[in-house]
C-alpha positions as a Python dict, from the first residue, in 0.01 Angstrom:
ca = {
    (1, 'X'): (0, 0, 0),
    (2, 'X'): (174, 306, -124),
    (3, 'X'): (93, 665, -78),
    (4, 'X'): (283, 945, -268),
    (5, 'X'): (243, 1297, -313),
    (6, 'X'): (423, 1579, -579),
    (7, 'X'): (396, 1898, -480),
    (8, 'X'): (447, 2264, -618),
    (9, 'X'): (412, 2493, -320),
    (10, 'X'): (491, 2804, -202),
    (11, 'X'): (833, 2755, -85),
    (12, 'X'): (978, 2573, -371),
    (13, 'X'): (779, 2690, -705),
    (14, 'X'): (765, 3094, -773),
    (15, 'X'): (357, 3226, -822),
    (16, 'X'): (416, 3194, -1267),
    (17, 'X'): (488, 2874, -1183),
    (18, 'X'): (252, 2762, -941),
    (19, 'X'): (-2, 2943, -1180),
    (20, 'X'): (82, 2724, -1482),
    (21, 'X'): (6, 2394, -1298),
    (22, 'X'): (-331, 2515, -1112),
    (23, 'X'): (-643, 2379, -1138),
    (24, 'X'): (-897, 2715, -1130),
    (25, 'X'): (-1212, 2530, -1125),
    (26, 'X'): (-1423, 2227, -1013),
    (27, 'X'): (-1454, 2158, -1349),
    (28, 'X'): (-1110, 2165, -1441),
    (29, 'X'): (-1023, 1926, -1157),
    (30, 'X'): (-1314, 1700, -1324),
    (31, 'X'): (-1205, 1637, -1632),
    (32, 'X'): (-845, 1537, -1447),
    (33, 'X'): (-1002, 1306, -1230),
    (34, 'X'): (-1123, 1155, -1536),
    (35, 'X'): (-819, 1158, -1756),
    (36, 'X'): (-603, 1028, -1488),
    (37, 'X'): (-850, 690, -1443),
    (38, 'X'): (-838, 638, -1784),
    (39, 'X'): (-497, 605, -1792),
    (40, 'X'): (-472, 424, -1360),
    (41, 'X'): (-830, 302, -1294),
    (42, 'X'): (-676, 82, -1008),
    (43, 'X'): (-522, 409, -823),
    (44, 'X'): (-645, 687, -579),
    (45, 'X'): (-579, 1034, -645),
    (46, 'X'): (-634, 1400, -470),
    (47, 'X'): (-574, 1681, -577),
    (48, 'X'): (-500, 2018, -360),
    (49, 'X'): (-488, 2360, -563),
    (50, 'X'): (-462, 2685, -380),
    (51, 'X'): (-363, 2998, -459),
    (52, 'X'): (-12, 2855, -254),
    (53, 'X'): (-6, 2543, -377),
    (54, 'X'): (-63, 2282, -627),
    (55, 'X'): (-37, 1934, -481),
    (56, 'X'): (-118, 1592, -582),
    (57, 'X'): (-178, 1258, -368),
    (58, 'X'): (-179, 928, -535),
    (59, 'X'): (-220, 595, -332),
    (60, 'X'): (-266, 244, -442),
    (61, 'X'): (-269, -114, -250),
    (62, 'X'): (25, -193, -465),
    (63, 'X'): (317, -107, -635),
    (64, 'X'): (166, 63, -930),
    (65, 'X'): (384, 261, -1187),
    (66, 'X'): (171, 609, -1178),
    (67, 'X'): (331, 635, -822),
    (68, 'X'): (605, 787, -936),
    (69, 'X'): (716, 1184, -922),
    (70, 'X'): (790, 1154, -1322),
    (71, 'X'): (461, 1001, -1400),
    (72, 'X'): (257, 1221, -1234),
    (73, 'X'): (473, 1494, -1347),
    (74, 'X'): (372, 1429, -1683),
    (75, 'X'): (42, 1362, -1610),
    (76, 'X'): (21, 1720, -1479),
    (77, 'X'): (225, 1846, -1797),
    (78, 'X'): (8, 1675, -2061),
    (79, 'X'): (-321, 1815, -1865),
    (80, 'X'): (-215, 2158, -1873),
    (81, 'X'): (0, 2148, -2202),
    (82, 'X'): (331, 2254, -2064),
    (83, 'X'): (695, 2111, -2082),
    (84, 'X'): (739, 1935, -1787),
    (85, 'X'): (1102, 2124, -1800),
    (86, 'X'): (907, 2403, -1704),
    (87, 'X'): (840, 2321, -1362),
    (88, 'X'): (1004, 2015, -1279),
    (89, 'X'): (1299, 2178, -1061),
    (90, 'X'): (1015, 2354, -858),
    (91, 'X'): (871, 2035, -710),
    (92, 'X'): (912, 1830, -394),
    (93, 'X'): (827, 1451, -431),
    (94, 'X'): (766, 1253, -137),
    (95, 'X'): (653, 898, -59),
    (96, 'X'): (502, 696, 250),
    (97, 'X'): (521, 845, 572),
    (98, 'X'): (686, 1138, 427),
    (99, 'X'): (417, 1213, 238),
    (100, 'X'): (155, 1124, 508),
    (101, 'X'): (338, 1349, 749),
    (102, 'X'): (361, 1626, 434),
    (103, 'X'): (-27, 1634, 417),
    (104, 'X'): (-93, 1657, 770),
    (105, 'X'): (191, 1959, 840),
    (106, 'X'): (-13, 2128, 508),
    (107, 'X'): (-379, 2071, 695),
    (108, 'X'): (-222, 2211, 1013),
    (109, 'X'): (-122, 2498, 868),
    (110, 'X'): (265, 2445, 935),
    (111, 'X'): (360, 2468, 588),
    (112, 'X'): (113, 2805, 523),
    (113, 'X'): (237, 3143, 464),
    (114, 'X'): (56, 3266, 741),
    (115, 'X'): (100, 3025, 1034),
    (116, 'X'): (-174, 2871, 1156),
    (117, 'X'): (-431, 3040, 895),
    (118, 'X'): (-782, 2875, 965),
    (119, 'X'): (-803, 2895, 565),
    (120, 'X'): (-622, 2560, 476),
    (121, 'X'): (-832, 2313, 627),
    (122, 'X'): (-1166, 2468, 446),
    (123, 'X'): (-937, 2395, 111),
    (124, 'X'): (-842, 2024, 179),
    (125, 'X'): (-1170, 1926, 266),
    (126, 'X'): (-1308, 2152, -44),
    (127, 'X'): (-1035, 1881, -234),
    (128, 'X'): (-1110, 1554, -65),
    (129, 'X'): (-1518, 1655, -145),
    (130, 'X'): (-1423, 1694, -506),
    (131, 'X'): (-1197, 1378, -494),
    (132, 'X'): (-1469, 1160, -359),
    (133, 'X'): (-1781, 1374, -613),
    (134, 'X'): (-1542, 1225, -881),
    (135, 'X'): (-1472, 901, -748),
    (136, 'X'): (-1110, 926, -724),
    (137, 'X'): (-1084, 823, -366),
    (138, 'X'): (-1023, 501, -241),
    (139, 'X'): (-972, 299, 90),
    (140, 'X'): (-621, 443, 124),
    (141, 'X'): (-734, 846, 56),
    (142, 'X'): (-1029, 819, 213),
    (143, 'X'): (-863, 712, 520),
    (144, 'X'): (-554, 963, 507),
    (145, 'X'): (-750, 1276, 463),
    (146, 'X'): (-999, 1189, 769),
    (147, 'X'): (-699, 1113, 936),
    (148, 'X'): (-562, 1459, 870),
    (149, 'X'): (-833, 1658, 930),
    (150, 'X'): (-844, 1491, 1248),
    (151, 'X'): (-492, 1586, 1302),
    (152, 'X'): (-555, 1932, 1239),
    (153, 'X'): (-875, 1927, 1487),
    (154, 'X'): (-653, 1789, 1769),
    (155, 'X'): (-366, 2058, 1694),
    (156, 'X'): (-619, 2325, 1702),
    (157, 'X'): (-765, 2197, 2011),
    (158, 'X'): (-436, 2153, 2196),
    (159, 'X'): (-184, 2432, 2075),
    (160, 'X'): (-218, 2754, 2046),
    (161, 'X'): (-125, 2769, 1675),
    (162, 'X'): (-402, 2989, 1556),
    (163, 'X'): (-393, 3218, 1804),
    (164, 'X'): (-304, 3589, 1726),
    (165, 'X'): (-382, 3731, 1365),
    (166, 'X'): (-71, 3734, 1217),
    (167, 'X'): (-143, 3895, 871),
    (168, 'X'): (-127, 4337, 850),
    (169, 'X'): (-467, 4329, 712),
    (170, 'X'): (-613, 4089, 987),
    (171, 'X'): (-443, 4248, 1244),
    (172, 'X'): (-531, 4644, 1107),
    (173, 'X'): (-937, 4533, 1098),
    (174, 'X'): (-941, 4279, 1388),
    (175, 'X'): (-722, 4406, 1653),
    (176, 'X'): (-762, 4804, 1595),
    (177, 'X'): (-1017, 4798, 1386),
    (178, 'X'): (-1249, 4678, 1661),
    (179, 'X'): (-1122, 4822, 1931),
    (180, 'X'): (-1271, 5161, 1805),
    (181, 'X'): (-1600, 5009, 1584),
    (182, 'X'): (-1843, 4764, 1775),
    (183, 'X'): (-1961, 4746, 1405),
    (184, 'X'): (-1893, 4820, 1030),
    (185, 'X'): (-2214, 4788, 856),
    (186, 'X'): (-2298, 5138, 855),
    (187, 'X'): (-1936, 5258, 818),
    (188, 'X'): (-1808, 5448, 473),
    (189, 'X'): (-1490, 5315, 376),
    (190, 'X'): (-1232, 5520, 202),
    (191, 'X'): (-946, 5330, -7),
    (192, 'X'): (-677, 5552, -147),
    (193, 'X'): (-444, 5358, -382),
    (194, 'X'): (-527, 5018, -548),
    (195, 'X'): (-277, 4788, -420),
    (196, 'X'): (-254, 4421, -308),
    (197, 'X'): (-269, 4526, 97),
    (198, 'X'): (-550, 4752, 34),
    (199, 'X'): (-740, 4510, -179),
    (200, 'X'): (-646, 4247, 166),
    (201, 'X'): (-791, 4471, 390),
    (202, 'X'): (-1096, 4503, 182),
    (203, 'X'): (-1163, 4141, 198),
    (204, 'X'): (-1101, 4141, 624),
    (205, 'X'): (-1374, 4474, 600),
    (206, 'X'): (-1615, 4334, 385),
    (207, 'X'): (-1623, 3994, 562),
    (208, 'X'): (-1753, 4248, 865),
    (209, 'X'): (-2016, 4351, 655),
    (210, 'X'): (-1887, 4720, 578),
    (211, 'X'): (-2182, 4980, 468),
    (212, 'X'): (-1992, 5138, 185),
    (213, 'X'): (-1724, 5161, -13),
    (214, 'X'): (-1536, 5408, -190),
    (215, 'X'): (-1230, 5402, -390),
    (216, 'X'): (-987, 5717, -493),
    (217, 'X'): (-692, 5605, -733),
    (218, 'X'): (-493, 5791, -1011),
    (219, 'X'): (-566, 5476, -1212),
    (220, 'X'): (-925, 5456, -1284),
    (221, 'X'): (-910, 5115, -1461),
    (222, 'X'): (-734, 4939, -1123),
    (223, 'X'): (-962, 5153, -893),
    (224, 'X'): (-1254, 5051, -1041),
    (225, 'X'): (-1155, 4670, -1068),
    (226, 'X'): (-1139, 4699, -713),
    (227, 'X'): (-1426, 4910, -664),
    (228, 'X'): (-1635, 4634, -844),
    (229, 'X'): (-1462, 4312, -685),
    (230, 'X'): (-1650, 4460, -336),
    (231, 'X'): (-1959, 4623, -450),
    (232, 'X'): (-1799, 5010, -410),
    (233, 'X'): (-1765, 5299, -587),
    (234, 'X'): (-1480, 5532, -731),
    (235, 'X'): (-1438, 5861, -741),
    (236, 'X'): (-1102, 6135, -828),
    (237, 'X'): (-808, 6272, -655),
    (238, 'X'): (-984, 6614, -654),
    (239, 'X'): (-1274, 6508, -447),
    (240, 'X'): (-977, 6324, -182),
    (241, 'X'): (-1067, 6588, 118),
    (242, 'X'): (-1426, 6575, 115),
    (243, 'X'): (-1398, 6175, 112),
    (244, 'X'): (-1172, 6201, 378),
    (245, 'X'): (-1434, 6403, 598),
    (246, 'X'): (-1672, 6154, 530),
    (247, 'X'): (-1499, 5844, 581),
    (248, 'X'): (-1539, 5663, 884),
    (249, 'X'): (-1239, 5424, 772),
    (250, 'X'): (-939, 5526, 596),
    (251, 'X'): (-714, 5267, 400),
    (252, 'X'): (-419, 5429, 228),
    (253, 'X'): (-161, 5241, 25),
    (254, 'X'): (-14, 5440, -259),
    (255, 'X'): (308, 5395, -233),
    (256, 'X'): (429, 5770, -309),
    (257, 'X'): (753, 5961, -244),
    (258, 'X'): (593, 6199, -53),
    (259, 'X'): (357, 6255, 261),
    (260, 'X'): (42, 6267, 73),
    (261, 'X'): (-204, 6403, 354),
    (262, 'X'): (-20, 6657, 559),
    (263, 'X'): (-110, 6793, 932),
    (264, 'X'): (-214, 7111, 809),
    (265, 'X'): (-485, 6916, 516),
    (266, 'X'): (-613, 6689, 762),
    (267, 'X'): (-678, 6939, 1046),
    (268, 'X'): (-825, 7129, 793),
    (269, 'X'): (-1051, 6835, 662),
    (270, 'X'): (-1121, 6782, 1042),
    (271, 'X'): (-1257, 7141, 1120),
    (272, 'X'): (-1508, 7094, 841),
    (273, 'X'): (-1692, 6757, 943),
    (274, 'X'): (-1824, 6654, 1252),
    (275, 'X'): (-1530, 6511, 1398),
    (276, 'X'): (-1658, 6148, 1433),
    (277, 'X'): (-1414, 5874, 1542),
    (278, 'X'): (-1171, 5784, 1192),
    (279, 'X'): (-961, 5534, 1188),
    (280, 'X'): (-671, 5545, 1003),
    (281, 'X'): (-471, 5285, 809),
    (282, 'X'): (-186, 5417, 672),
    (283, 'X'): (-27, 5118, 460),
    (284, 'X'): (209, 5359, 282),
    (285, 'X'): (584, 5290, 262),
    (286, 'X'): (704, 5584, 306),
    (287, 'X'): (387, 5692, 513),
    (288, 'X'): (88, 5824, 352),
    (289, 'X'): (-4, 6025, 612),
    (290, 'X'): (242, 6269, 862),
    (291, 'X'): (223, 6106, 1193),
    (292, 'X'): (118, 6399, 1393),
    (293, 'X'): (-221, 6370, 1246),
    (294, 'X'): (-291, 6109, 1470),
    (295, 'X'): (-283, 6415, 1734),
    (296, 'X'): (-534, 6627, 1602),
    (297, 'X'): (-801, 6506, 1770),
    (298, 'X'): (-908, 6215, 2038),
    (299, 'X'): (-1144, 6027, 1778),
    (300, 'X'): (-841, 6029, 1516),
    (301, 'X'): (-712, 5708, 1527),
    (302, 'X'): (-374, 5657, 1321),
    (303, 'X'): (-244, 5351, 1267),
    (304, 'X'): (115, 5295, 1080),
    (305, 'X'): (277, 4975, 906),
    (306, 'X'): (523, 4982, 1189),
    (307, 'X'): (268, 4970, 1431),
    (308, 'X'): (59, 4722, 1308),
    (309, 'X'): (358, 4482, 1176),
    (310, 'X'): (475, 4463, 1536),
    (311, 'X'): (223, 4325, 1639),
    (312, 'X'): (159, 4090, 1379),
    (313, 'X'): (538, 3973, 1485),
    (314, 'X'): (447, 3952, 1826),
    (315, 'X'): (155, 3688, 1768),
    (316, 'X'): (407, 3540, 1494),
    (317, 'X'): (649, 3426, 1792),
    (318, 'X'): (349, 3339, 1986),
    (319, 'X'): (281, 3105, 1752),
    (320, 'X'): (602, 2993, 1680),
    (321, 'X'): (652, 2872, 2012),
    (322, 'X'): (385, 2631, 1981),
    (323, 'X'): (517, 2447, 1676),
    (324, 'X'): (745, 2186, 1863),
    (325, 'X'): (376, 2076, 2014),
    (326, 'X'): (188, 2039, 1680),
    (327, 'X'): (510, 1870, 1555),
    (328, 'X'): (525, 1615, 1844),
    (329, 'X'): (134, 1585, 1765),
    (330, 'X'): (228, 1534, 1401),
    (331, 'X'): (464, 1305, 1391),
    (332, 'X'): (315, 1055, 1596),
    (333, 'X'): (-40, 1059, 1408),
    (334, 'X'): (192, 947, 1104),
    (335, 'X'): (358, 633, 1294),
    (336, 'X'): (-16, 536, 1438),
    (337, 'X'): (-117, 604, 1049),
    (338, 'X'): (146, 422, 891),
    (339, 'X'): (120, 158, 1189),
    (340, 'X'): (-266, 85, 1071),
    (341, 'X'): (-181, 101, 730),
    (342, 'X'): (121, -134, 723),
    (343, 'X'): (-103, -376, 956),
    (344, 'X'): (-388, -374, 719),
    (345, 'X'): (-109, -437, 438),
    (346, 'X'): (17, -720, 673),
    (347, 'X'): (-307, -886, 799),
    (348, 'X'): (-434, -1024, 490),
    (349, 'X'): (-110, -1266, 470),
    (350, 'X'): (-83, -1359, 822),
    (351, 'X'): (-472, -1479, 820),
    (352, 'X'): (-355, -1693, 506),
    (353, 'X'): (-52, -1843, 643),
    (354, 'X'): (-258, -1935, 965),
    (355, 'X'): (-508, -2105, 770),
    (356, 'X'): (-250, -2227, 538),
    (357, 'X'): (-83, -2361, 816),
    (358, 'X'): (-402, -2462, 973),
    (359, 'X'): (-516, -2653, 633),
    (360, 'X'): (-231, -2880, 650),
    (361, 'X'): (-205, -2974, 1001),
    (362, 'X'): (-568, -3054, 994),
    (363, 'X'): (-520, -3266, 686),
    (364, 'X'): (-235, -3490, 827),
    (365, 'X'): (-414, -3503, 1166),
    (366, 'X'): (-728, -3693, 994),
    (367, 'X'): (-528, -3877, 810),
    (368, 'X'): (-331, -3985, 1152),
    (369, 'X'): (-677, -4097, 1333),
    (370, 'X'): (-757, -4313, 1007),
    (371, 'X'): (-473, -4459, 1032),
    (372, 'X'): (-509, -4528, 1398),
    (373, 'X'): (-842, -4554, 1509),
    (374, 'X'): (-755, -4705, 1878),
    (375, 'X'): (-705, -4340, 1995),
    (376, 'X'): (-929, -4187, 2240),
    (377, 'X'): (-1117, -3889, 2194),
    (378, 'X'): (-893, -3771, 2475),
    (379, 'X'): (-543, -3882, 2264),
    (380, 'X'): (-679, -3707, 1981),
    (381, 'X'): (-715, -3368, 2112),
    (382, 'X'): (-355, -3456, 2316),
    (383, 'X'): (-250, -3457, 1989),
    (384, 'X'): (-409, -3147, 1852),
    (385, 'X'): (-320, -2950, 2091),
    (386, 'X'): (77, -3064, 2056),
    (387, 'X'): (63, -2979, 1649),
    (388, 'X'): (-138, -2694, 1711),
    (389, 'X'): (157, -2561, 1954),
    (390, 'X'): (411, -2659, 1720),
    (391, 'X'): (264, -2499, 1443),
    (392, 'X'): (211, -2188, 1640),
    (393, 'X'): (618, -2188, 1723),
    (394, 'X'): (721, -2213, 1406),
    (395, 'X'): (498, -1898, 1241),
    (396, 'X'): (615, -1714, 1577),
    (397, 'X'): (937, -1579, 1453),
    (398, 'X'): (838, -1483, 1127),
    (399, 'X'): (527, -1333, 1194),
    (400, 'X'): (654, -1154, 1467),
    (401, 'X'): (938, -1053, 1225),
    (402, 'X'): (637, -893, 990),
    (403, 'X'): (458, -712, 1293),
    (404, 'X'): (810, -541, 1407),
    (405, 'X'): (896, -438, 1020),
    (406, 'X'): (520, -320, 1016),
    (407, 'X'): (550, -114, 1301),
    (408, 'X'): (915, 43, 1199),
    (409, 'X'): (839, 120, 823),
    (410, 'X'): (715, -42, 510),
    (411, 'X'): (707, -448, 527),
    (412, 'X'): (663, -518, 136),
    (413, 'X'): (1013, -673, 116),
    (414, 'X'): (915, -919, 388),
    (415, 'X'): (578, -959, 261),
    (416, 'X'): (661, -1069, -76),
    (417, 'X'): (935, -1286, 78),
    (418, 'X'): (693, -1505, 308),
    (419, 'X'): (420, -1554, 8),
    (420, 'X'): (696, -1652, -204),
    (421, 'X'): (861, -1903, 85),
    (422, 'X'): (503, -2029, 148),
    (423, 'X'): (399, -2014, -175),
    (424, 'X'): (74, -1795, -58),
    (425, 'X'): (-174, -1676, -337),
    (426, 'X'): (-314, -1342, -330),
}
């Protein structure tokens, strides 16, 4: 029973790459499930896509040739029509309890870019749905993935790897953000700039159920992608102050050489409205906004990248301290794994060697009371208890010799050895 998994993730594969092998849709991942059981309708197969990584987990009960990190390789290359040159370099290939252990670091968020992001396990389970929809899953991946999101239930439960937001965006709305807002529903959001963190924060805001949304950018096109993406509006530089007196949030992320809101235009802004509570994110590097502006009133509320990143690095070693637990967690989930898997590989030819065994003895033992009919009921089970003991000896050693190589690591070797010594059929 062999489990393997290839995978292009985050900290081997760049994004171009990562994006060439991705699978964007259910649909997609569909008509892969079904090309890949054309070609192996006797294996399993999962596959995780994210927007971090693309990984695939094949299992069979056998050897099988698809098991293999150039196989599936080209599998993936023929799929998505691209050299397999391309990305080969970029992936990690793993098999047996390194892969088992791979999967269940991944679910716990170990291997994330954000430790401990609650994200990952909502993905593998969106995969091993989609697996099992298209009937790629099997006894092997059926087990392994309830076995991992197990793992990842018990990690939650009993570290504190998830505590403390450790992103600037989920720190900026959930830390500060509510500390000054029991709610955001009837808030006005103001985004200046069009960038990645903005866009971020956007998606942390709008999960809160912001009112509404307006977006000021020199580039129309990009503010009004955004704009769209979260159900706002745009507007143009020269309106900036009077959005900035209405606002009740402020994200700014431009990115320009200069301090673009100045003391003197935001206490100026400030004297006009009705100086509600604002708070400000200033996401700027250099800052958008000068610093003192955060003293022009007692319901301005300025927050910096500084500020905010050091707190996302003080949950970041809170959570680092905590990986040595999941780890210990992790690593023996994968031996009792690997134990039940390597026993159910094992089982199968110990029952047939006992009856085997059994078979024989039983066979020569009526031909020995045919042969002697003068024994006693009582001689005859003397006797059958004798062979019976004898017979037990002699498949001690070696089946004790399979249960030990079961428990330390893959038995195959041994496996195929006693079937071929005892000439067992599967």
């Amino acid at each position: 029973m062999n489990v393997f998994v290839l995978s292009c993730n985050h900290h081997n594969a760049a994004l171009e790459v990562r994006e060439k092998l991705a699978f964007a849709s259910e649909e997609q991942l569909s008509l892969a499930y079904a090309h890949w059981h054309e070609e192996h309708p006797d294996s399993e197969l999962v596959v995780l896509s994210t927007c971090n990584r693309v990984e695939i987990y094949a299992a069979a009960d056998k050897d099988n040739k698809a098991l293999s990190a150039e196989h599936i390789a080209d599998f993936v290359a023929q799929f998505h029509n691209v050299p397999s040159d391309d990305f080969t370099g970029h992936v990690l290939s793993l098999h047996g309890p390194e892969a088992v252990e791979h999967l269940f670091a991944v679910v716990c968020s170990l291997d994330s870019m954000v430790l401990g992001e609650p994200q990952i396990v909502t993905q593998v389970k969106d995969a091993y749905r989609i697996a099992r929809e298209n009937d790629s899953c099997g006894p092997l991946t059926n087990v392994l993935f309830q076995h991992a999101l197990s793992v990842s239930a018990r990690v939650r439960s009993e570290t504190r790897l998830s505590e403390g937001r450790v992103s600037i965006a989920s720190v900026a709305v959930g830390n500060f953000g509510k500390s000054i807002f029991n709610r955001f529903d009837n808030k006005t959001v103001l985004v200046i700039g069009a960038g990645e963190m903005a866009e971020e924060t956007l998606r942390y805001l709008t999960d809160e159920g912001v009112g509404r949304i307006v977006v000021v950018n020199r580039s129309r096109k990009r503010a009004d992608a955004i704009a769209s993406q979260f159900g706002g509006i745009t507007d143009g530089f020269d309106n900036l102050d009077e959005w900035l007196g209405k606002a009740d949030v402020i994200v700014s992320t431009t990115g320009a050489d200069n301090t673009l809101i100045d003391h003197e235009r935001f206490a100026a802004v400030r004297a006009t409205s009705e100086r509600r509570p604002v708070f400000i994110l200033d996401l700027g590097a250099p800052r958008d906004f000068a610093p003192t502006i955060g003293q022009i009133d007692d319901n301005v509320f300025l927050f910096d990248i500084d500020a905010l990143e050091a707190t996302c690095e003080q949950n970041r070693q809170l959570r680092k301290s905590e990986i040595k637990q999941a780890r210990r967690i992790i690593t023996a989930q994968t031996q009792q794994f690997m134990g039940e898997v390597y026993h159910r590989a094992t089982g199968p030819v110990i029952k047939r060697l006992r009856d085997q065994m059994g078979d024989i003895s039983g066979r020569e033992l009526e031909l020995l009371f045919r042969k002697n009919p003068e024994f006693s009921i009582e001689q005859q089970a003397a006797v059958e208890n004798t062979v019976r003991r004898i017979v037990n000896k002699l498949l001690h050693p070696p089946l004790e010799t399979l249960k030990d190589e079961a428990r330390a690591g893959t038995p195959h070797g041994l496996v195929d050895a006693i079937k071929r010594l005892f000439n067992l059929s599967d």
